[in-house]
C-alpha positions in Angstrom: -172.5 80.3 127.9 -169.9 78.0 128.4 -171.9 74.9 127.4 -171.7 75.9 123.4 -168.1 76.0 124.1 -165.1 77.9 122.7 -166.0 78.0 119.5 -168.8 80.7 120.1 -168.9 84.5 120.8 -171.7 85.3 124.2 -172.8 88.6 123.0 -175.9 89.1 125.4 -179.9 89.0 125.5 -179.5 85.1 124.9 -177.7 85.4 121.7 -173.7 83.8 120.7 -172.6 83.3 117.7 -169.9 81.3 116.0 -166.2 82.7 116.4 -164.6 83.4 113.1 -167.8 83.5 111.4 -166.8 85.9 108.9 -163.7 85.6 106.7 -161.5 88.5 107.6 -163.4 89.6 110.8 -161.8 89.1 113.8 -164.7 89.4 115.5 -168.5 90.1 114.6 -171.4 92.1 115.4 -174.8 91.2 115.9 -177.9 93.5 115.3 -180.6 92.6 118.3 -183.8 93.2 117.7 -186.2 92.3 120.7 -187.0 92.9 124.1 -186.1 92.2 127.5 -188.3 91.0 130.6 -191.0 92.4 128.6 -189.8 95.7 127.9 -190.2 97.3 125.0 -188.7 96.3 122.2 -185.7 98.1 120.8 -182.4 97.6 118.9 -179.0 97.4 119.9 -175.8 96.6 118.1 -173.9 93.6 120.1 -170.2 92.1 119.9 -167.6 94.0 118.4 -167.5 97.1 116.5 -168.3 97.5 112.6 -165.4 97.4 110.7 -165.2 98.1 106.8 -163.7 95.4 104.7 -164.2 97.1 101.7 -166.5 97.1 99.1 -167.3 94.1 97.1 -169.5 92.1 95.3 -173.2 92.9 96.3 -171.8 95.3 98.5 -170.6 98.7 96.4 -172.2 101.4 98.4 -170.8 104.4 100.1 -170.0 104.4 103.8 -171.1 107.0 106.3 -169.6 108.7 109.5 -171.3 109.4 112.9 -169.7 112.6 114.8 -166.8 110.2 116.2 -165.5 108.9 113.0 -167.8 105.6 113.7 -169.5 103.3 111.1 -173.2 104.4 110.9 -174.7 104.5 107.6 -174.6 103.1 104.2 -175.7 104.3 100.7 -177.6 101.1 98.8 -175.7 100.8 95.6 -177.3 99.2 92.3 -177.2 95.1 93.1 -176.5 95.4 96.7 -177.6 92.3 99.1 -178.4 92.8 103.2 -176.5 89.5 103.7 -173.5 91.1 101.7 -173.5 94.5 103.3 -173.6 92.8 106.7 -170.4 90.7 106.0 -168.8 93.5 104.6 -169.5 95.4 108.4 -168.8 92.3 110.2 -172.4 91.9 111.1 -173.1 88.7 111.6 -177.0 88.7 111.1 -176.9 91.5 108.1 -179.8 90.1 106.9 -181.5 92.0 110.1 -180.3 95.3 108.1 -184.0 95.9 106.8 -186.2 95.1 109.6 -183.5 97.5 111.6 -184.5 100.4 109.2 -187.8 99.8 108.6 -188.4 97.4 105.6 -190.6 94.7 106.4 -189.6 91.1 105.4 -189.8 90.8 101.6 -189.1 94.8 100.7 -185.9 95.0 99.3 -183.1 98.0 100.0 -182.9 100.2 96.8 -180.7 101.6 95.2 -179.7 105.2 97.0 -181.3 104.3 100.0 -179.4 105.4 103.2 -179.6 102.9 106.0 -178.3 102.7 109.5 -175.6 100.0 109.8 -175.0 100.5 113.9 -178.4 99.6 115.9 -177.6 101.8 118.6 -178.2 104.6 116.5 -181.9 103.9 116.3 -183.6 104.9 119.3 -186.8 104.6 118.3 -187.0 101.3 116.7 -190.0 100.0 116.2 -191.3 96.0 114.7 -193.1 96.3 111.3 -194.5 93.1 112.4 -198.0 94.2 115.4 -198.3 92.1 118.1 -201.0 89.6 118.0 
């Protein structure tokens, strides 16, 4: 997508983002949630691979492994934020952490909730929002 120029990341399915987005990410990921030529819809993690910065503010929880040693889940701590626990995974749209496991918009992680961080873990992904 060379019109936005080289200040943005293609990742796929339509989507860039900005380069350096994150502060201490040398490059992000992106959590797609969609479909394509009217598929059905599914999720897939895009761009680079999570990385943890460590915990911080609004992001406190524990990380978990996939068989490989990967990134894959995370356990909510008490005050954490989507947004936060996105930037902390380099995920660019961490806000998209919910509807990825299930929450639709306005239900809020908990505490000790486990939640998948990589989208191509979730195979069977499906909108809380119906058609129609």
């Amino acid at each position: 997508m060379a019109e936005l120029g080289d200040g943005y990341q293609y990742l796929g399915h339509g989507t860039s983002i900005p380069k350096n987005a994150i502060a201490g990410c040398p490059e992000a990921g992106y959590i797609f949630l969609g479909s394509d030529d009217d598929g059905p819809p599914h999720a897939e993690h895009l761009g680079a691979d999570l990385v943890d910065l460590g915990p911080r503010d609004y992001a406190q929880g524990t990380v978990g492994f996939d068989d490989q040693g990967r990134i894959a889940t995370y356990t909510v701590a008490p005050g954490d934020v989507e947004t936060v626990i996105g930037e902390r995974f380099c995920i660019y749209n961490g806000i998209a952490l919910g509807m990825l496991n299930g929450y639709p918009g306005g239900d809020a992680i908990q505490p000790g909730d486990v939640i998948t961080l990589n989208a191509d873990l979730v195979t069977d992904w499906v909108s809380p929002y119906p058609e129609g």
